[in-house]
C-alpha positions in Angstrom: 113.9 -140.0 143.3 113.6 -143.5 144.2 114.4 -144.6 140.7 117.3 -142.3 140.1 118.5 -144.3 143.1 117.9 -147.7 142.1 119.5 -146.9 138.2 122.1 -145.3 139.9 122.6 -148.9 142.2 122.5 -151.2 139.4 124.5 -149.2 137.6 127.0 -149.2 139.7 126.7 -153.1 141.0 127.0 -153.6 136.9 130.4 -151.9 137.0 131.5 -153.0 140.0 131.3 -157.0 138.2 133.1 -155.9 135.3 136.7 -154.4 136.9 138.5 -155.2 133.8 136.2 -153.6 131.5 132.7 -155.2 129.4 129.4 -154.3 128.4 126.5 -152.8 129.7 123.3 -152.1 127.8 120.6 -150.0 128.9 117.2 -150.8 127.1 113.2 -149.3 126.8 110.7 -151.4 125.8 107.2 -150.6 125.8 104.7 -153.4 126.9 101.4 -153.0 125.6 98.2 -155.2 127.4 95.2 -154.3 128.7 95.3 -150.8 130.5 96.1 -152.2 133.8 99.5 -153.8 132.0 100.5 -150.7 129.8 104.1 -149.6 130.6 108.1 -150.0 130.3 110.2 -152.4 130.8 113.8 -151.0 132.1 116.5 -153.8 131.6 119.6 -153.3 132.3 122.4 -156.1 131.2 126.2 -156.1 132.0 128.6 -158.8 130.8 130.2 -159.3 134.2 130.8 -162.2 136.5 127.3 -163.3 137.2 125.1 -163.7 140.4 125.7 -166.9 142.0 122.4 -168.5 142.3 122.0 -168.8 145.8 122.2 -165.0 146.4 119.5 -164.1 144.0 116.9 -164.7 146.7 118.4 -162.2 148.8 119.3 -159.2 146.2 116.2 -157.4 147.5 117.1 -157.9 151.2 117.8 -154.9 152.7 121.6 -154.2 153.4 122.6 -157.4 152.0 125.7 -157.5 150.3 128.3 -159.8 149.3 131.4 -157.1 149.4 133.8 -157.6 152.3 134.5 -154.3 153.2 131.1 -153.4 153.5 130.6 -156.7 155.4 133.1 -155.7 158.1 131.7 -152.1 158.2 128.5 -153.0 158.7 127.3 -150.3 156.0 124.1 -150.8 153.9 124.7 -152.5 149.9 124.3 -150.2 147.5 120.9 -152.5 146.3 119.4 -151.8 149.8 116.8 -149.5 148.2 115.7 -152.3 145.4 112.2 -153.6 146.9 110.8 -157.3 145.1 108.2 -155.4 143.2 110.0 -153.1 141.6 112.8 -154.8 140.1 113.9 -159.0 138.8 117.3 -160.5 138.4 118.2 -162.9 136.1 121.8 -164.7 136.1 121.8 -167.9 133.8 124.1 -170.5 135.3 127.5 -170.9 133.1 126.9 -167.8 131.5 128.6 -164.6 132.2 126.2 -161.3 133.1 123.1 -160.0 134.9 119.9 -158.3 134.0 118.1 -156.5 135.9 114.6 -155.5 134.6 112.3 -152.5 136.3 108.6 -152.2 135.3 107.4 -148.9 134.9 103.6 -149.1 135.0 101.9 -146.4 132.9 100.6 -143.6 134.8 96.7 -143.5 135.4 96.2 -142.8 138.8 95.4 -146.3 139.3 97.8 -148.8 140.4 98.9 -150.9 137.8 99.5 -154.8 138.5 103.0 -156.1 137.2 102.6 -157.9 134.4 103.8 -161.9 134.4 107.3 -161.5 132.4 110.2 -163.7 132.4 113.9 -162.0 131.8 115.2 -164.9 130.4 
């Protein structure tokens, strides 16, 4: 459930940077290691505006956001549900677009550690 709600965040955050249309790609890649590492990685890219690289830091704050009207309203972002571990921006400076990756460890009853993976 909690991942239907982060997509469905992103998703919409993607769309949201893009208000006269662009591209969003939705891609699966499997990430073999050892067994602790064995997964998916979720990424997500839209060809919107970009995040300004101040705000990164606070993407995974809860009810940040940089709308106005939610600002004056004081009403949670729609990223408010994205924690640190589960997801990572990237927004290269000068560039238009964001990705947003989600690692989706393999399920073995064990917690799996996140593997050390750049976006960029």
């Amino acid at each position: 459930m909690r991942l239907e709600q982060a997509l469905t965040e992103i998703i919409a955050n993607a769309l949201d940077a893009m208000p006269d249309g662009g591209r969003l790609e939705i891609a699966a890649q499997p990430q073999n290691g050892d067994a602790a590492t064995d997964g998916v990685l979720l990424e997500i890219t839209d060809s919107g505006r970009g995040i300004a690289a101040e705000i990164l830091p606070n993407l995974c704050e809860p009810f940040f956001t940089t709308r106005p009207e939610a600002q004056a309203s004081a009403s949670p972002s729609r990223s408010a549900t994205s924690r640190k571990p589960a997801a990572a921006w990237t927004s290269p400076v000068g560039r238009h677009g964001t990705t947003v990756g989600i690692w989706l460890p393999l399920a073995s009853g064990e917690a799996a550690q996140t593997p050390a993976r750049s976006l960029s």
